[in-house]
N, C-alpha and C positions, 0 to 999 in steps of 0.2 A: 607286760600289758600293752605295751606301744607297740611293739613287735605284733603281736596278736590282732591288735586292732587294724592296722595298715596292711596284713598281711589277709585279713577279713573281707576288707575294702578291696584291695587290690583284687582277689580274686571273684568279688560280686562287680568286676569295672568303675568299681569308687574311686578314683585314684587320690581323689584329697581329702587331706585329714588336719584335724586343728590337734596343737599343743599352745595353748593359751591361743597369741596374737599370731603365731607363725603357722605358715600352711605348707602341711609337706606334701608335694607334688610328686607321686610313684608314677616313672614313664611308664603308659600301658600299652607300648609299642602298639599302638591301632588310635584311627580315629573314632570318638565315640559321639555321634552330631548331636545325640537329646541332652548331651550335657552342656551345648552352646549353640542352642534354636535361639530365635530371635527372641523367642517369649523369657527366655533363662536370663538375658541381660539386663532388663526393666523390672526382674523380680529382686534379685539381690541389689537394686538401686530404693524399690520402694517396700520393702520388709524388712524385718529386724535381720539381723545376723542368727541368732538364736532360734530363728523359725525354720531357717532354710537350712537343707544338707550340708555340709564344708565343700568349698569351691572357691580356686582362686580367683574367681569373680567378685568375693566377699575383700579380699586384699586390695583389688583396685576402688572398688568400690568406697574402703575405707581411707582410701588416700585421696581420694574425689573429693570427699566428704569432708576430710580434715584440712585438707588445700580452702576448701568454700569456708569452710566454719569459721579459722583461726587465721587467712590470709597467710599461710605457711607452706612453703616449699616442700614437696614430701621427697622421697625415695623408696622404690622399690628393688631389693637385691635378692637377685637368682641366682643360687649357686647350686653347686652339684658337683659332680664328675663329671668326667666326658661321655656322653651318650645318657646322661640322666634326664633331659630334654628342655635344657634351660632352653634354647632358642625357640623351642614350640611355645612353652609357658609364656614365653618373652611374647611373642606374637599375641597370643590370646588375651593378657594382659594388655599391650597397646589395644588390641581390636575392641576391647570392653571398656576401652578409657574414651576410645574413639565414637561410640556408639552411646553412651550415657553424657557424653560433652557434648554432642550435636546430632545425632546419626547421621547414617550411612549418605543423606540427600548431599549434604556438604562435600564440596568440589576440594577445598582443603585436607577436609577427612579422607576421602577416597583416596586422593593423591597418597598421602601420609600411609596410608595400608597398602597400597600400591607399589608403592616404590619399595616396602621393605625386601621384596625376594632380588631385589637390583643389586644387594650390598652381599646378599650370596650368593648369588651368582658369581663374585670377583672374589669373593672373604669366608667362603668356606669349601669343605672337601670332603671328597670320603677318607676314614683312616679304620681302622680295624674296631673301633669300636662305636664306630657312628657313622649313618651314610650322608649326614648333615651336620659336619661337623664346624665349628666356628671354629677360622684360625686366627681371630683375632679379637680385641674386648672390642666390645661397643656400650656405648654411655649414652641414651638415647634422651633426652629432656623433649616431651609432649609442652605446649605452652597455650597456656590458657589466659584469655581477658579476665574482666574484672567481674563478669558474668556466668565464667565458668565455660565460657564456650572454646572450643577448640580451635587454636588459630593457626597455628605451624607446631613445626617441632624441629632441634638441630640434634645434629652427632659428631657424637668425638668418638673416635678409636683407636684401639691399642694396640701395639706388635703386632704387626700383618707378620706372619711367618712367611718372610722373604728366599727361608732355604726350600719351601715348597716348592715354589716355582722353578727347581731346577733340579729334585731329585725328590724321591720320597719312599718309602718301603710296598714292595706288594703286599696284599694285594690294593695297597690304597690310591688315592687320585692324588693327581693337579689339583687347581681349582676348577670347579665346574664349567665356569666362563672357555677354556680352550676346550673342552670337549664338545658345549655346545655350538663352539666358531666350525669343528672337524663336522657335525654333524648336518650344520646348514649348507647342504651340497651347493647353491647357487651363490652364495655370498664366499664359501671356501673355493670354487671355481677361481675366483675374483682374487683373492689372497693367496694363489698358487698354493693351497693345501691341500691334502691328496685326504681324503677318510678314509681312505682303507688302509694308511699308512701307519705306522706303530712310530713316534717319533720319541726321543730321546728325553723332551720334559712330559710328557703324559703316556709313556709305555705303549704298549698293545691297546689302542684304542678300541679295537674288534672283541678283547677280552677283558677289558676294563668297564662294566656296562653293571649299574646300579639297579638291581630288580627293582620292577615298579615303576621304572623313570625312564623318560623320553626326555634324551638331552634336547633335542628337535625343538618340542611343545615349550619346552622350558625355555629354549632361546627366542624365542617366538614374545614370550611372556618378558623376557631381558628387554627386546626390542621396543616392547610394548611401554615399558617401566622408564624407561632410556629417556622416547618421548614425552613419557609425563614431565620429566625434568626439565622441558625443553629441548632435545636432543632430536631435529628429523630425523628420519631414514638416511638422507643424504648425508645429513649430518655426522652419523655415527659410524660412516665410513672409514674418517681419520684413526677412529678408535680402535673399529677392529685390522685394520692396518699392522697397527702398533702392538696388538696382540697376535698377528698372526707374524709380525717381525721378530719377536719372542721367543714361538715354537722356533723359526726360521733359523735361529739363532744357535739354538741349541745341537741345529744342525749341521752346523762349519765347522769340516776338518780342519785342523789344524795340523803341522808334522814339524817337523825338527829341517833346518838347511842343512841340504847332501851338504854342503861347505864347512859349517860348523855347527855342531851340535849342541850352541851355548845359543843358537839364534832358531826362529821357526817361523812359517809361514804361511797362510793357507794354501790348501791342495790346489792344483789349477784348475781350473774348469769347474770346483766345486758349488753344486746346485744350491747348496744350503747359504753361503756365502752370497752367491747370485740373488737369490729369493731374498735373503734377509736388507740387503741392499737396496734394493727396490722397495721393500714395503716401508725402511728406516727414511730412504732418502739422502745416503749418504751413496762414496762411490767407493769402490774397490780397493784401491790403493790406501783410501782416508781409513778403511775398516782395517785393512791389515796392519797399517803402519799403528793404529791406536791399540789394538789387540796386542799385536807380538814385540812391542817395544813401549819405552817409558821415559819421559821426558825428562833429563835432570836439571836443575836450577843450580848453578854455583852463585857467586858474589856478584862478577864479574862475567860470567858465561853460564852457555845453557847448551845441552846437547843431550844426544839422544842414547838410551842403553839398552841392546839389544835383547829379549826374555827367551826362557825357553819355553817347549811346547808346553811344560807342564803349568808354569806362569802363564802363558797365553791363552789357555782351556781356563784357566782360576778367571785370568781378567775376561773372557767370554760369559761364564757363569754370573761374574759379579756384575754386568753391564745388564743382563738378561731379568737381575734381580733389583736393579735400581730402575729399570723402565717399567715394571710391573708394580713398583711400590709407588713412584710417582704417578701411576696410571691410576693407581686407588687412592693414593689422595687425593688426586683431581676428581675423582669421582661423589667422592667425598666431599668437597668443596663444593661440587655443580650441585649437588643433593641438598646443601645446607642453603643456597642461596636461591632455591625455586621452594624451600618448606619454609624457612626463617621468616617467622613476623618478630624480631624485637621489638617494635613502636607500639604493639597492642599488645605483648606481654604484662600481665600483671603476677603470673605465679606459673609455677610449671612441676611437672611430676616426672623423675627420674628414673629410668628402667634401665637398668644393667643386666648385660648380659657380655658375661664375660668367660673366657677358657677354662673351664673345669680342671681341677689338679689331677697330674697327668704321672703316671709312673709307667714305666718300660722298662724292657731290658738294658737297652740302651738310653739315657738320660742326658742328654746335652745341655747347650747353653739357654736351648729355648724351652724344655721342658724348668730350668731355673727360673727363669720370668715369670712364665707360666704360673707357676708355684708360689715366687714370690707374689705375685699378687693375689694368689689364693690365702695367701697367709695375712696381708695385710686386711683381704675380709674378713677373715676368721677373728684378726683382732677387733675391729669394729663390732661384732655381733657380742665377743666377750664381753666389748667395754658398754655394750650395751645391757648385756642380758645378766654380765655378772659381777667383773669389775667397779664398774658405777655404781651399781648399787649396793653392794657390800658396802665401797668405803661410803656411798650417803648415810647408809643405816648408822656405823660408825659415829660421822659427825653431828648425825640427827639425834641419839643417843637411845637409838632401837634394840632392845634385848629380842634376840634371834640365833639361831645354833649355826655359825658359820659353815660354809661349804666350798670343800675341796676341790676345784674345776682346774683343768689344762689351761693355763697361760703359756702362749704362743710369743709372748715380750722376747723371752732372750735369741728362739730364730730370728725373728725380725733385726735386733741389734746383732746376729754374727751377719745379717745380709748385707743390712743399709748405715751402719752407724758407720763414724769416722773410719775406724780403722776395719769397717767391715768387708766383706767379697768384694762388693763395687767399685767401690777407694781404692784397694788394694786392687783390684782389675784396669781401675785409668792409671794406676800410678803404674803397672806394668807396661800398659800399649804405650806410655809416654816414651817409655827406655829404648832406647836403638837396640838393643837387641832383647826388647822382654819375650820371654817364654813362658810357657805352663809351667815346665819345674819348678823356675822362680819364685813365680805366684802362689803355688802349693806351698812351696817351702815357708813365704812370707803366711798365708793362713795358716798352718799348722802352727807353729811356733807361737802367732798370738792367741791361737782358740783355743789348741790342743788341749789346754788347762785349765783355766774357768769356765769352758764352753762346751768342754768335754760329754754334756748332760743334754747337748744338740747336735754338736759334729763328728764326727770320726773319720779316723783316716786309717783305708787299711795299708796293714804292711807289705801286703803284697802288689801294691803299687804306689807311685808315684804321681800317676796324673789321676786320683779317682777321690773323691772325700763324699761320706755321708751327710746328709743331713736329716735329723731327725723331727720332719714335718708333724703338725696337727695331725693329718689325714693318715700316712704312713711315710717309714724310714725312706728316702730316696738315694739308691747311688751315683752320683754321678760324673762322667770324665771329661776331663777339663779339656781335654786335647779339642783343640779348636774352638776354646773361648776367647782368645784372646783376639782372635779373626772376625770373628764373630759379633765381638766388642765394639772392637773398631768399626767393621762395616763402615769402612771409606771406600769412594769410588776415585781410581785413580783419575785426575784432572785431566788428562789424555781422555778420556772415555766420555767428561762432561762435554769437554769442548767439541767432541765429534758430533753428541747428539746437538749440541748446539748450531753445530752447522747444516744441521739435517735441513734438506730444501722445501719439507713437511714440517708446515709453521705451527701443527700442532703437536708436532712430537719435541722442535727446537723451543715449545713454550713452556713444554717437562720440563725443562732443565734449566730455565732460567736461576740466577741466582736468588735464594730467598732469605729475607735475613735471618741472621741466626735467632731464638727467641732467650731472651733472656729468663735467666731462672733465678729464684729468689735470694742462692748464693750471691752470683754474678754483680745483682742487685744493690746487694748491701756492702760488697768490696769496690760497689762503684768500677767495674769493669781492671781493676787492678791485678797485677799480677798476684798469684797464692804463694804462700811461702815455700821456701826452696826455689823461688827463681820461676817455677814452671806455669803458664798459662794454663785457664781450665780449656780444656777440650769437649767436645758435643760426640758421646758416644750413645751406640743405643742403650745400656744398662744406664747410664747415669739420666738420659730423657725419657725411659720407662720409671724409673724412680721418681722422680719429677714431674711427670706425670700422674701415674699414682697419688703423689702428696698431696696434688690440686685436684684431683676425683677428689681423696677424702676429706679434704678441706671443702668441697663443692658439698659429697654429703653431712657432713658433721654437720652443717648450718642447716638440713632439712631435718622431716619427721621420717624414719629409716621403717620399711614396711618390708619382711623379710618372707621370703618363698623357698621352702628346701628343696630339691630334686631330688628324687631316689633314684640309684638304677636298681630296676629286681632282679636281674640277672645277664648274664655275660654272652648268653644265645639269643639276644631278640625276641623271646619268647612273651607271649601275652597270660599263659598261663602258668608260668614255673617263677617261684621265687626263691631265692638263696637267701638264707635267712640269714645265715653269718655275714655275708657281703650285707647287709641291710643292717644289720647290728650295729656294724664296724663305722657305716654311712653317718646311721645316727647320732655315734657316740661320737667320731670323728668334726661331725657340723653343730655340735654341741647340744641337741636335741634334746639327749637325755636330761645333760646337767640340767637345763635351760626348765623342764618338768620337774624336778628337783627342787631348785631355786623356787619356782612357782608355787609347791606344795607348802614348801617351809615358809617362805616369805610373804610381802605382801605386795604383792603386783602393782595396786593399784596405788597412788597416792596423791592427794591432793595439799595446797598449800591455804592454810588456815584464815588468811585473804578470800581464796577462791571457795573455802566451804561455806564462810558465812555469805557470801555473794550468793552464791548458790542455792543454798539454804534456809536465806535470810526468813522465808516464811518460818519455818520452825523455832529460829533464835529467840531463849527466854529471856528477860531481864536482867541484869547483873553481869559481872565479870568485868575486871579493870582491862585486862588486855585479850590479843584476840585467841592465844590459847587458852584463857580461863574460858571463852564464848563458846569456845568448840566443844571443849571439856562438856559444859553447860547442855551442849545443843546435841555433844552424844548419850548425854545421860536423859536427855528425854524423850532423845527417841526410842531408850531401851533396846539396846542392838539385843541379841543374842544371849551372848558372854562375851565380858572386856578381853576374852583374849582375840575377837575377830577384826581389835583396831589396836592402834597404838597413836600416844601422843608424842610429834616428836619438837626437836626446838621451833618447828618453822613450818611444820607439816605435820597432816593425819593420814595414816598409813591403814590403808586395807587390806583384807584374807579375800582371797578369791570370793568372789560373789556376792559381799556385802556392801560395797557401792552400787553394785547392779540393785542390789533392795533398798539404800536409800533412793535412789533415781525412782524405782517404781514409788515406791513409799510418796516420793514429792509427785510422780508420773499421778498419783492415784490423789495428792491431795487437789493437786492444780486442777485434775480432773473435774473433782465435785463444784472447788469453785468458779470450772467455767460453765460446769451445769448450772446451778446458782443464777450467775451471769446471764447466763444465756436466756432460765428462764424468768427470771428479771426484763430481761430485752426483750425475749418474745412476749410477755406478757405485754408491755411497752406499743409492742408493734403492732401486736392483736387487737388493744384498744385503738390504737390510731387506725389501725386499719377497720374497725368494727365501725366508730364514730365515720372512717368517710364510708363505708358501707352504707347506714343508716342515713347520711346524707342524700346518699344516690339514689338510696329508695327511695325518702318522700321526695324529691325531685321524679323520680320515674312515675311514684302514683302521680304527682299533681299533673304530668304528662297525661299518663294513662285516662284519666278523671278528663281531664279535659276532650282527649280524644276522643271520650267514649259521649260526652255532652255535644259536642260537633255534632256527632253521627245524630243522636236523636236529633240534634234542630235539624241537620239536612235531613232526614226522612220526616219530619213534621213539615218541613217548608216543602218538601221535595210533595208529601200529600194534600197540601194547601193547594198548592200553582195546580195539581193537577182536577183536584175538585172544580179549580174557577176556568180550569180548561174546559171540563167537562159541562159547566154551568153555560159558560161562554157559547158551547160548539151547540147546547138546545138552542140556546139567544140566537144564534146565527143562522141555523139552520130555518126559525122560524121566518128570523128578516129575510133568508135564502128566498124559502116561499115563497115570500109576499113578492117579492124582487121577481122571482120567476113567473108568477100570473099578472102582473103588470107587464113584463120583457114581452111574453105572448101577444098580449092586450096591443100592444104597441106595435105590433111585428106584424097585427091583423090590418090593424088602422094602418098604419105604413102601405101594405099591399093593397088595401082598398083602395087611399088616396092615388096612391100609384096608379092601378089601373082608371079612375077616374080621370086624371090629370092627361095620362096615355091617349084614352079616350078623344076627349078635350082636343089633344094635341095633333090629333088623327084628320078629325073634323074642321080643326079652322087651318092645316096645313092643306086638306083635297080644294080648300073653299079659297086659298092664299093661289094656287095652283091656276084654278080656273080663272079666277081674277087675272095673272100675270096672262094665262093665254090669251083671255078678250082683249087686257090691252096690247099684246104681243102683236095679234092676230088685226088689231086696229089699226095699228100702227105700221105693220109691211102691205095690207090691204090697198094703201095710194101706191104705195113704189111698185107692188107689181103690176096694181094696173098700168102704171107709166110704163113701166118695163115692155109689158106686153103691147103696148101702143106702140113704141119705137119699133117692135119687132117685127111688128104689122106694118110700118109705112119700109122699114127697110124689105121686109118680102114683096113689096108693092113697087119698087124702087125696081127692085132686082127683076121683074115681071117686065118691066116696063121697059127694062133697056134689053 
């Protein structure tokens, strides 16, 4: 039926499907956008789960939701296979945690989804069954205030697969990061990289080219991501330096001395030596002498031992593999210290996304980790989905038909216990001359017997042991674990890059201390018994690692996402049903539908029912399982067989807490109607009475206004009447005014001309008067005059 349904969905483009609380995710090798429009994010944040299609939207969602509710740390864990599409899910996941905590406006949020394609660019590759593969865990904790808003996030990550960067099977990739250094023509100019060149850690770069992808575009988008961290243009200089010093690396011949064949040298004049030199910041002689020889320390002296070519290409690889791993730690580091808010952290949501269980022909050390830590999730989901709850049922004293499921316990104890592979791997690299045989020999001998029902060893080898994984049997050869283990870089090697005159490649390599693990801890830094100090390898700090993930999640609520792959060709419309069966039954799927059917999923504790319930709780009962007891018989479930009481808890059948919740959903219901119309009623009078208030205050307005008006139009017809009254009154006074004005205006001009007259007659009469006496008065002098004038002519006759 699960088959059927997933294989329904898969080919209508449904790729998610629910079995209870876990959502399986079938890659549907294509983008499909109407399943993650903007409008799809804010729908599974504000509807039921039960309304909407299955979508791992629903899974973030409920971890949102359960972080806000209960102040509880959550976890979400993606697993899969390799190419099932944990990384896609993983992103879509963040980007819907990122979008319902604050959306997309938030400068913190943008950065946080921005940066993520930064860590693949360095941390994953093509391999044959994924062109986006992770080659390492990442543990991504989203961190949320006390509001729920999204404030940072940090990461931790696991196993960078360090032998990548230095060989890898066709037709698969490097990591991405040096394809897209070959592809950027003006910045590879700069880093003496040639792109047409086929170089020795990434092949044929001309036929190594991922359909669909433009390494170009994508380094473009590196650069872009680099910056959000802080990181200029100029900046990031040093960086791709150190990665193009890498390639460069891979490049130096090396050969055996014409002199002696127990010593070697680089070639002279070798280009790749030159190059790598230059981009490191070391010099020629510093590179050869730390490559082709090895510093020895006695008591009392120290001198130097010459390697052969074959050691000198080992210690060239192993240098090439400690700058790339430092390079992604630090990257790691700058990423954690431009997103980290600790100080506004109140809760945060964990997404893992970790290396799918990996099977090949060939099976090494890293494909073990790998596994191993696919095993340690497998046990978590057990202890979650079937181990726990068996034995609570147990102690609770639940009648139920037990069920048979894979427990994964005793791989895990042949991997990680005392005497397990790991133990038994540092107690080999410790020995001067530990080997594989050894180590085989020492695991065979204590598993071969008790353990016989997980490990095998065949007879026709020696370096090869099975183990009999969850997922499926792996074989694999030991030859080059123990190398592998150790992963030390000879001190010769540190010190050179330490002297590099490129302060940020001599700042790789600084000493860091070592970190303490919780043995260490508790021995108080003492030596272990037999004499031998513990050592820092990689299997023993992937262990340790691991212990502190599960200890980081055990303390959260664990929210679980399947991966399916449907088929082994990329294909969007072909599924392999057996490959899909095997997925199921291997991720525990099936049991996990099982368990659900027979058991009871859901359960609450007899504290939290009456809390809960409290409206329904009748009368009676001494303690709080008589209440429940009480509180389930009146609600009349079904039939008692769809609860159970147990010491300490009430246990439910699929779907019968979803109907008390409605049951209470539907009681609270009525009496917020009730309430409500209690209150509206309430408010409807308050509001009615000031209603009624405002009216009769409007009429006595209204009333008033309307009394104004008639007295102004009765005063306004008053004034005008006594205007009118007035203007006859005046008009007559006018009259009388104007035949008088006349009267006056006549008399005036008569007097006038009288007066005129008058003034005429006694002025000609004033006139004549003056002349008589004028004329009276000069009458003597002229006569005088003319006498004188007369004796003076008489005068003048005379003489």
């Amino acid at each position: 039926a699960i088959l059927f349904n997933v294989k329904k969905r898969f080919l209508q483009q449904l790729p998610y499907t629910y079995t209870g609380d876990i959502c399986i995710a079938v890659n549907p090798y294509q983008w499909l956008p109407e399943l993650y429009a903007e409008e799809q994010h804010l729908r599974y944040l504000n509807q039921p789960k039960e309304e909407l299609p299955p979508h791992v939207y629903a899974t973030s969602v409920a971890s949102y939701d359960n972080m806000r509710r209960t102040e509880r740390n959550q976890s979400i864990l993606v697993s899969g296979e390799s190419g099932a599409g944990k990384t896609e899910t993983t992103k879509i996941l963040m980007n819907h945690l990122a979008t319902i905590a604050g959306g997309m406006n938030n400068s913190t949020i943008k950065k946080i989804i921005e940066v993520n394609p930064l860590l693949e660019s360095f941390g994953n590759a093509k391999t044959v069954r994924n062109d986006n593969s992770s080659r390492f865990g990442k543990f991504t904790q989203l961190q949320f205030d006390k509001n729920g808003t999204l404030v940072g996030a940090k990461c931790r990550t696991y196993l960078l697969e360090k032998t990548r960067v230095i060989q890898h099977e066709a037709p698969e990739r490097n990591y991405h990061i040096f394809y897209q250094l070959l592809e950027s023509t003006e910045i590879a100019s700069h880093l003496l990289l040639d792109s047409a060149k086929g170089y020795t850690y990434t092949g044929d770069n001309t036929v190594q080219k991922i359909e669909g992808l433009s390494d170009a575009k994508h380094f473009n988008k590196t650069r872009e991501a680099l910056e959000l961290v802080g990181l200029t243009f100029d900046d990031q200089m040093p960086l791709f330096e150190v990665l193009a010093g890498v390639l460069h690396l891979g490049e130096v011949q090396l050969q055996s001395n014409p002199a002696d064949d127990e010593e070697s040298l680089i070639t002279e004049g070798d280009k790749g030596a030159q190059s790598s030199t230059e981009m490191l910041g070391v010099t020629w002689d510093a590179l050869q002498t730390a490559l082709c020889s090895r510093t020895m320390r006695a008591v009392n002296d120290v001198y130097s031992v010459p390697l052969r070519k074959e050691l000198a290409m080992d210690c060239r690889d192993a240098l090439a593999k400690a700058i790339y791993s430092n390079v992604f730690d630090w990257l790691v580091s700058t990423i954690n210290q431009s997103l980290a808010d600790d100080a506004h952290m109140s809760n945060h949501v964990g997404v893992l996304d970790i290396f799918g269980f990996e099977h090949f022909k060939h099976n090494s050390f890293e494909q073990f980790c790998i596994n191993y830590a696919n095993e340690k999730l497998q046990q978590k989901f057990t202890q979650d989905v079937f181990k726990t709850v068996q034995i609570e049922y147990e102690e609770e004293g639940i009648e139920w038909n037990h069920i048979e499921y894979a427990d994964n316990q005793d791989v895990l104890t042949v991997i990680e216990s005392r005497m397990g592979i790991i133990s038994l791997l540092n107690e080999e690299v410790m020995r001067p001359k530990g080997n594989e045989e050894s180590f085989m020999s020492k695991v065979s001998s204590l598993h071969k017997d008790d353990m016989a029902h997980v490990i095998e060893f065949p007879r026709t080898s020696r370096t090869e042991f099975l183990i009999k994984h969850y997922a499926a049997p792996v074989m694999y050869d030991s030859v080059g674990f123990l190398e592998k283990h150790k992963d030390s870089l000879l001190p010769d090697l540190s010190e050179l890059m330490r002297g590099s005159s490129k302060p940020f490649i001599a700042a790789l390599f600084e000493p860091k201390p070592e970190p303490k693990s919780p043995a260490s801890e508790a021995t108080g830094g003492r030596r272990k018994r037999g004499g031998a100090l513990a050592i820092s390898t990689v299997g023993t700090q992937f262990k340790e690692s691991l212990t502190e993930l599960m200890t980081t999640i055990n303390a959260t609520k664990v929210h679980y996402v399947r991966c399916i792959k449907p088929n082994s060709i990329k294909s969007s419309t072909a599924m392999d049903q057996a490959m899909v069966v095997s997925q199921l039954r291997c991720a525990g799927v099936i049991e996990a539908i099982r368990i659900s059917r027979a058991a009871y999923p859901n359960r609450l504790q007899h504290t939290e029912i009456l809390d809960k319930f409290w409206l329904f709780v009748p009368r009676g009962g001494d303690t709080a399982a008589d209440k429940c007891q009480l509180l389930m018989d009146k609600l009349k479930l079904v039939s008692p067989e769809q609860y159970q009481m147990g010491k300490t808890r009430v246990y439910f059948q699929l779907g019968v807490l979803e109907e008390l919740e409605d049951r209470r959903k539907k009681f609270l219901d009525a009496k917020a109607t009730y309430l409500q119309y209690i209150m509206l009623g309430f408010t409807q009078r308050i509001k009615y009475l000031r209603q009624l208030e405002a009216i009769i205050k409007l009429q006595s307005v209204i009333r008033c206004v309307i009394a104004m008006r008639r007295y102004n139009t009765f005063l306004n017809g008053l004034i005008l009447a006594q205007a009118q009254w007035r203007g006859i009154e005046g008009r007559k006074t006018a009259a009388d005014v104007k035949s008088n004005h006349y009267a006056v205006i006549i008399q005036r001009y008569v007097r006038g001309f009288v007066k005129r007259h008058r003034y005429v007659i006694m002025r000609d009469m004033v006139i004549r008067v003056q002349a008589v006496v004028r004329m009276t008065i000069q009458r003597p002098k002229y006569r005088a005059a003319l006498e004188e004038k007369r004796r003076e002519a008489d005068m003048a006759y005379q003489l």
